[in-house]
C-alpha positions as CSV (number, residue, x, y, z in Angstrom):
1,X,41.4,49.5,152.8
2,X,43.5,52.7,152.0
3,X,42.0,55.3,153.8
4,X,43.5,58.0,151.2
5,X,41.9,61.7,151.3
6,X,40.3,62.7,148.2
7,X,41.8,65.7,146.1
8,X,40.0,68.4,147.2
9,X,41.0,67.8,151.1
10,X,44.7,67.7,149.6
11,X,44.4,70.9,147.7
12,X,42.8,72.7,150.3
13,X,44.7,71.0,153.1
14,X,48.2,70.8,151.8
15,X,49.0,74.0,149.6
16,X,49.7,76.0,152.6
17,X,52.3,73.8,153.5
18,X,53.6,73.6,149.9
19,X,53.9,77.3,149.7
20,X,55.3,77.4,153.6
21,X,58.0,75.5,152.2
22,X,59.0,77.5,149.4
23,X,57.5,74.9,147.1
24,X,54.5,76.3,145.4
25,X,54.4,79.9,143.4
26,X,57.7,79.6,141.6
27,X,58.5,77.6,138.3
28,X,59.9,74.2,138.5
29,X,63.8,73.9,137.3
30,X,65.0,71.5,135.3
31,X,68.4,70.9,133.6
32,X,68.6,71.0,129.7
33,X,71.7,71.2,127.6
34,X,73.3,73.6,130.7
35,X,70.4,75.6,130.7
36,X,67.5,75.9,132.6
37,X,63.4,76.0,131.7
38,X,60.7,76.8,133.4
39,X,57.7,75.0,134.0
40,X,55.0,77.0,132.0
41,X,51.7,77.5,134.2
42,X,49.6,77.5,131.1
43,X,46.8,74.7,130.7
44,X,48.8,70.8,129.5
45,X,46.3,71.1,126.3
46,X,49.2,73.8,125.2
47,X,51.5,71.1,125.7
48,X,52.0,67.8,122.6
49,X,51.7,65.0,124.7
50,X,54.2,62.6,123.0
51,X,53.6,59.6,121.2
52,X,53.4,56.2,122.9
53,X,53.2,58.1,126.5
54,X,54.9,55.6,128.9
55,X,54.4,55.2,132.5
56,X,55.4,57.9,134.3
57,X,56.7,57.1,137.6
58,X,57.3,59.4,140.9
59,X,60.6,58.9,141.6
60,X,60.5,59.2,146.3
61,X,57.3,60.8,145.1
62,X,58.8,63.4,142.1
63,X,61.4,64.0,144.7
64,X,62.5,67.6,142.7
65,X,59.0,69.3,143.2
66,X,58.0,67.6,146.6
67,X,60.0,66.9,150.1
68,X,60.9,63.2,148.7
69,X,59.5,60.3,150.4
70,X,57.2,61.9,152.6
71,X,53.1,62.0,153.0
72,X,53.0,65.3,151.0
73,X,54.8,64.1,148.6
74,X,52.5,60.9,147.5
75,X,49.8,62.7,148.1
76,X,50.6,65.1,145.5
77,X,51.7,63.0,143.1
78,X,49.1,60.9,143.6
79,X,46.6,64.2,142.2
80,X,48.7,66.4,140.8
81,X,50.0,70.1,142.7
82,X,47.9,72.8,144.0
83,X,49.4,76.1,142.8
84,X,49.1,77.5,139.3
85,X,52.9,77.0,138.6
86,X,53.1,73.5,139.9
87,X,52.9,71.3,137.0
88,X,50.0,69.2,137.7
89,X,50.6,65.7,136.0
90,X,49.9,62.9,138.2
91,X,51.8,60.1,138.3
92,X,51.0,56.4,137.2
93,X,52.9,54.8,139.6
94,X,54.6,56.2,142.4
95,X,57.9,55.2,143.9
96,X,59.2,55.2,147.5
97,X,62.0,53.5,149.6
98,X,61.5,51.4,152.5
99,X,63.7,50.8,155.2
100,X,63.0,49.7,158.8
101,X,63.3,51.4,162.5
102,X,65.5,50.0,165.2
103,X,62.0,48.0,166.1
104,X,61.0,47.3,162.6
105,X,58.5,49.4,161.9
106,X,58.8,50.0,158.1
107,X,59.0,53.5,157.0
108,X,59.3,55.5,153.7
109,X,63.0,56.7,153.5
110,X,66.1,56.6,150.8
111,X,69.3,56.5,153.1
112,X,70.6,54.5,155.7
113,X,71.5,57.9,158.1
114,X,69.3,60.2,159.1
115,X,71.4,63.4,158.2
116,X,74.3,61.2,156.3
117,X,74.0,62.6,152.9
118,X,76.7,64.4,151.5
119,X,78.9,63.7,154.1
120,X,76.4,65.1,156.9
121,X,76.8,69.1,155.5
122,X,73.5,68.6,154.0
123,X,71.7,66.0,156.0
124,X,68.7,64.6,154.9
125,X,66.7,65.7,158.0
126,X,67.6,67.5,161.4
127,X,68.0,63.7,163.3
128,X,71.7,62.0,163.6
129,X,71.9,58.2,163.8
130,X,70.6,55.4,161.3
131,X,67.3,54.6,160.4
132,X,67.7,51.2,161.4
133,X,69.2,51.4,164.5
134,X,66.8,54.5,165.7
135,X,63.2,54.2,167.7
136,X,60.0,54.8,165.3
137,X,58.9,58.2,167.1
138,X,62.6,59.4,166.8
139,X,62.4,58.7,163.1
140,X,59.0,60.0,162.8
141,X,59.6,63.1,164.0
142,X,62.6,63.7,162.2
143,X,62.1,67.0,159.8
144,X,62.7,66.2,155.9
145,X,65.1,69.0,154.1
146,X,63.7,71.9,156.5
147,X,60.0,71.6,155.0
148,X,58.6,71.0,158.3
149,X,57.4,67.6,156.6
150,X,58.7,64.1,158.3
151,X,59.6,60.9,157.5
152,X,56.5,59.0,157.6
153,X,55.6,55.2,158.1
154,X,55.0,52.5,155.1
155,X,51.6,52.7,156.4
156,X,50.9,56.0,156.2
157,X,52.1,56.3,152.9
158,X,49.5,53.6,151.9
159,X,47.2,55.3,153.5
160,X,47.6,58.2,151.0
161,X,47.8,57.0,147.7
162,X,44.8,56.0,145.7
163,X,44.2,52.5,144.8
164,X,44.4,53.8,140.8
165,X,47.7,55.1,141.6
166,X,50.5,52.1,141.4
167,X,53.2,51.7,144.0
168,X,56.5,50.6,143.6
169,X,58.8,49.3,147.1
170,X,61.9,50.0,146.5
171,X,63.5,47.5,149.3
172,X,66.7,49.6,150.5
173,X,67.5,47.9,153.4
174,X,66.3,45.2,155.6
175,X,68.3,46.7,158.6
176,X,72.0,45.8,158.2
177,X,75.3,46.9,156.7
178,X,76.1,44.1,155.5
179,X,74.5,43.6,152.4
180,X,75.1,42.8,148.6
181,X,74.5,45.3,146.3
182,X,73.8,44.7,142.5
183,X,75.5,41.5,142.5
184,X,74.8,38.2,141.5
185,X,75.9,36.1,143.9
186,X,76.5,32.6,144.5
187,X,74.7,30.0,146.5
188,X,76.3,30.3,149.4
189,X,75.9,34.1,150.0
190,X,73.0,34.0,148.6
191,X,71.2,32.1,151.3
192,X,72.7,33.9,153.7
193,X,71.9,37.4,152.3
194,X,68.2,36.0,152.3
195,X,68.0,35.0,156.0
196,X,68.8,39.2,156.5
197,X,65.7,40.1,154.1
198,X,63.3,37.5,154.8
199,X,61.6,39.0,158.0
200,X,61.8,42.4,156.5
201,X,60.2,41.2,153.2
202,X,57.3,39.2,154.3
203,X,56.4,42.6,156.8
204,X,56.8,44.6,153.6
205,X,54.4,42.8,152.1
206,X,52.2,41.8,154.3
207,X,51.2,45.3,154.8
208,X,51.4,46.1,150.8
209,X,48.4,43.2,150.5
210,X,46.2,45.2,152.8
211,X,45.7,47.8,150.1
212,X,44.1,47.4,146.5
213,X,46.8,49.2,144.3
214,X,49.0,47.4,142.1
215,X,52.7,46.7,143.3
216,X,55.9,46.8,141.8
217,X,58.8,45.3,144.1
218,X,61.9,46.4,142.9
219,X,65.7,46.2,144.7
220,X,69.1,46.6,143.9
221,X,69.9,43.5,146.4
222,X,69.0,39.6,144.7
223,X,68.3,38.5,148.1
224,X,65.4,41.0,148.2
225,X,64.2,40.0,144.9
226,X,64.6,36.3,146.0
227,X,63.0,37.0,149.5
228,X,60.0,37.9,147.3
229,X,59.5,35.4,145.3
230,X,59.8,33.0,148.0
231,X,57.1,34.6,149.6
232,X,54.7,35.6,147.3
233,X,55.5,34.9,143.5
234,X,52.8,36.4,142.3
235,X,54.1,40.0,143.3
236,X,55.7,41.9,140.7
237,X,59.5,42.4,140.5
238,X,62.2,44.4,139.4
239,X,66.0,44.3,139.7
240,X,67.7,47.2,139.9
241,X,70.7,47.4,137.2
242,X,73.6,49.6,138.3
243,X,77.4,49.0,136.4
244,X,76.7,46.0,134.7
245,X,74.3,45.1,132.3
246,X,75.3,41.2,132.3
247,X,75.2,40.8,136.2
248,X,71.5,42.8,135.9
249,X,70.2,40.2,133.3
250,X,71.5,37.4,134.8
251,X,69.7,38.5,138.0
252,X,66.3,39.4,135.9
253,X,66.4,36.2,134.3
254,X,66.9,33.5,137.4
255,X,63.6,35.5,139.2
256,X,61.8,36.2,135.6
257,X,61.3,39.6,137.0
258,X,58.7,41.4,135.5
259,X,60.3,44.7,134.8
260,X,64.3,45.5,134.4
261,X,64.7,49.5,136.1
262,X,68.1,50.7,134.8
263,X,69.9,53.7,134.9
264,X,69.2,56.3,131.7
265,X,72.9,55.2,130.1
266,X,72.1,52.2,129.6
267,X,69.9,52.4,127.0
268,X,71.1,52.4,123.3
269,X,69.8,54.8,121.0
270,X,69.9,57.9,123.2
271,X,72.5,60.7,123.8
272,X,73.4,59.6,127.3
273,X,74.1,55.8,126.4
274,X,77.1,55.2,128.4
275,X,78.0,58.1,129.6
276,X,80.6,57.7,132.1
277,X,79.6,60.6,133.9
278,X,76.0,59.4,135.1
279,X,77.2,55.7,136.4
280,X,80.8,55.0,135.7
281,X,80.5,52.0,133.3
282,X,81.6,49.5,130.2
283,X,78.0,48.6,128.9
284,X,79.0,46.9,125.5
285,X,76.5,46.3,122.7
286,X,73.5,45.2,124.4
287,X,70.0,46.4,123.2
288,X,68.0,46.2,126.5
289,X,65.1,47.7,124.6
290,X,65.3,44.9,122.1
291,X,65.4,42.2,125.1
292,X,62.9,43.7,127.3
293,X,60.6,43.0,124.3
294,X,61.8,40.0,123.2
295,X,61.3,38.5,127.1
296,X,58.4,40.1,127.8
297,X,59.5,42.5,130.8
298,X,58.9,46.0,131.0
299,X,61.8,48.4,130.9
300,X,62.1,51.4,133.6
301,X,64.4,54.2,133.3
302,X,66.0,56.1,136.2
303,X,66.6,59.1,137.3
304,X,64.9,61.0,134.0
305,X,65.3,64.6,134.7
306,X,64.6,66.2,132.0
307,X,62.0,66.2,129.1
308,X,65.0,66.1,126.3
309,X,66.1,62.8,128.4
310,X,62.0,61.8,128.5
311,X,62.0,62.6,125.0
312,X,64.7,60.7,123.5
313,X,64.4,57.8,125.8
314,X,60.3,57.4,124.6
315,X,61.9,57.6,120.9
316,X,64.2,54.6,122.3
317,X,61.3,52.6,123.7
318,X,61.1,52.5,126.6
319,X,58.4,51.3,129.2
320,X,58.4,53.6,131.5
321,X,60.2,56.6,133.2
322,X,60.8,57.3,136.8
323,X,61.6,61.1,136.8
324,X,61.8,64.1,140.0
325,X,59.6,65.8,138.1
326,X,56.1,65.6,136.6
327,X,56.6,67.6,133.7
328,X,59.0,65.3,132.1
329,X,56.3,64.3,129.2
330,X,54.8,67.7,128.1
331,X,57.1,69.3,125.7
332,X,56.6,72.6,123.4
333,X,57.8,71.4,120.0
């Protein structure tokens, strides 16, 4: 059973921290039309909720308010922010990346290096080396972006979110550099691919069945979304669509994923619909909205940064959105 703390131990145990890290006490930023807004601390009765609210998803745990991926993180989306100019939505579902130590402990992290992002001039945490070929306490110690927060275990994570609060496993990486990424492949390296998920899968989820929140398995590799139905086919899944909206269906239709998550240009109907400059694509005329009805799957936008983006991709129809920020769905009209 998740042994989650309840609200009031987070907000008395985890504002310091917040505010230690600069996080807490100044409005949250977002990006509109090359301009930025503030997050108003006024009461969300001020705010229109808007129509047909979708799921609102905590994308590495609304990664643009919070130290993403870590313990502090879930926890706060999991209840909404301390502070009086945090916005305090909680999320519906929370996502978080899971990739293995060098023993195979899983933990909750997006890259394959330690301190690889950008080139290593702004390095994820203060540790060198890959996650996958580095011990647990090395990993676990490791400091995420200067908060004094560190990357935790899958377990822990569990540990901390609510069972009314839904999880999604993003499976990054089952430990190898030699992967497929948003491909549909054919037989051959498909079986292959799988024999470099399947341990890491089945670990994944054995620890996911020890909890009672609902889970959402999603993956920009087939052999993970294979792995998992293999498995267990009664866990939910989602492929991840990058470039291609062809090679994404055909992937969504072999598993009959439950949910297609796709990146906010794909969908017709909004400003950013192919837009070259989010994921470099040629997306045609393809209605995912339409087919995501149609088939019965849910449809999940990522990275929704804004609440113009929130805003015009609800008007679309959309199932849900997996945003950096909690405030995506309280707008001021």
């Amino acid at each position: 059973m998740s042994q989650y703390i309840g609200r009031r131990t987070f907000v008395g145990g985890t504002a310091a921290t917040l505010a230690s890290a600069g996080l807490v006490g100044s409005a949250t930023s977002q990006e509109s039309d090359g301009t930025e807004t503030a997050t108003s601390d006024a009461d969300d009765s001020e705010h229109e909720a808007m129509t047909d609210e979708p799921t609102l998803i905590a994308h590495r745990g609304f990664a643009g308010v919070y130290p993403e991926n870590t313990k502090l993180a879930v926890e706060a989306a999991s209840f909404g922010g301390p502070g009086t100019q945090t916005a305090h939505r909680r999320a519906d579902m929370i996502e978080v990346d899971v990739v293995p130590t060098a023993d195979g402990t899983l933990v909750t992290f997006h890259d394959n290096g330690l301190a690889e992002r950008d080139g290593g001039e702004r390095g994820l945490t203060d540790t060198e080396g890959l996650v996958f070929r580095t011990d647990t306490d090395t990993v676990t110690s490791a400091t995420v972006l200067g908060t004094g927060e560190t990357v935790p275990t899958l377990e822990t994570v569990m540990d901390s979110i609510p069972p009314s609060v839904a999880v999604n496993l993003e499976f990054k990486n089952p430990g190898s550099s030699d992967l497929r990424f948003a491909e549909s492949l054919p037989d051959q390296t498909l079986s292959t691919q799988k024999e470099l998920w399947r341990p890491y899968t089945e670990r994944a989820l054995d620890l996911a069945s020890e909890y009672d929140n609902d889970i959402l398995v999603s993956s920009f590799y087939e052999a993970a979304v294979a792995t998992v139905r293999d498995y267990d086919d009664s866990v939910p899944v989602a492929f991840l669509f990058w470039d291609s909206i062809e090679e994404g269906l055909e992937v969504t239709r072999r598993y009959d994923c439950d949910a297609m998550n796709v990146p906010r240009n794909m969908v017709q109907g909004t400003p950013s619909f192919n837009d070259d400059s989010y994921i470099e694509s040629d997306l045609g005329d393809i209605d995912l909205v339409d087919i995501a009805a149609d088939e019965d799957r849910d449809l999940n936008v990522w990275t929704v940064s804004t609440w113009y983006q929130a805003r015009e991709l609800v008007r679309a129809g959309v199932d849900g959105l997996i945003s950096d920020y909690p405030s995506v769905l309280s707008v001021q009209d």
